[in-house]
N, C-alpha and C positions, 0 to 999 in steps of 0.2 A: 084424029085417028083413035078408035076403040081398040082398047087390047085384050086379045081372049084371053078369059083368067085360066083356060085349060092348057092353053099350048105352054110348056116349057123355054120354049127357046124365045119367049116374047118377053116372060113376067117380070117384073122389075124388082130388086129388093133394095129394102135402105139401108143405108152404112150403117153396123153394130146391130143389125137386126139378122135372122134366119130367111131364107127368101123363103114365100110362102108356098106351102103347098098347090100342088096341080091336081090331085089327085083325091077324089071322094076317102079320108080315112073314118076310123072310125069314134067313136066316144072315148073321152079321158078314164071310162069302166074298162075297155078292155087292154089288155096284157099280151105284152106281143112276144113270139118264140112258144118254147115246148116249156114244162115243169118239169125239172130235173128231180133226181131221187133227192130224200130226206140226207143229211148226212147222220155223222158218229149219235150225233147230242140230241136228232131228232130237229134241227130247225127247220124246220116245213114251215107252209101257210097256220098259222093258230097253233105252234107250238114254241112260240116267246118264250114263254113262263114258264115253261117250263128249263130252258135255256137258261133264262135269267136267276134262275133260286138254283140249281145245281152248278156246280164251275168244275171243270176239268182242269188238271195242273198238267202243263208242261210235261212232257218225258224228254229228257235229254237224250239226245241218240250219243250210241258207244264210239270214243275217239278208234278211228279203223288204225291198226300198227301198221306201219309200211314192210313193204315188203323186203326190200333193205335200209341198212343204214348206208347210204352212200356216203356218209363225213366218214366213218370210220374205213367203210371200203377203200375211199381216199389214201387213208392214212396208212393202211396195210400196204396197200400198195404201192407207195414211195418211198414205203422202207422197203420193200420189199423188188425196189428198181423198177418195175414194171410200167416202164415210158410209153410202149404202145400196143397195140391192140394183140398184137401174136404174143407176148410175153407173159400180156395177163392174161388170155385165153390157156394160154401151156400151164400155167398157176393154177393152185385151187382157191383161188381168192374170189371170182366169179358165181361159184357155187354160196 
């Protein structure tokens, strides 16, 4: 029995291999998807070198302060008795 090398559901693949194409693609020249924009540094297609002889350092981004200190919130507030939710709402410890 011949097996058509177009049908899918026939072709056979071998263990540790890709199973092979069904399908007319095209040469290892073309580049499949869209070209996305250049980024910061410029690396596009043919601009390596330009990448590779300038370098960019790091910017550390700024540690963000919380909004509260919940440890000390804590702490106000068990001196301050406030066991549950109506008590410490009645307090100004919340604010």
């Amino acid at each position: 029995m011949k097996i058509n090398p177009k049908n899918v559901l026939l072709v056979k693949d071998d263990v540790g291999k890709a199973k092979p194409s069904t399908f007319d693609l095209p040469g290892p020249e073309f580049a499949y998807g869209l070209r996305g924009p250049d980024d910061q540094e410029g690396a596009g297609i043919g601009f390596t070198k330009a990448v590779t002889r300038s370098w960019a350092l790091h910017q550390k981004s700024k540690k963000k302060k919380p909004d509260k200190d919940f440890k000390k919130l804590n702490i106000v507030s068990s001196k301050e008795k406030a066991t549950n939710p109506k008590v410490f709402l009645s307090s100004k410890l919340h604010i």
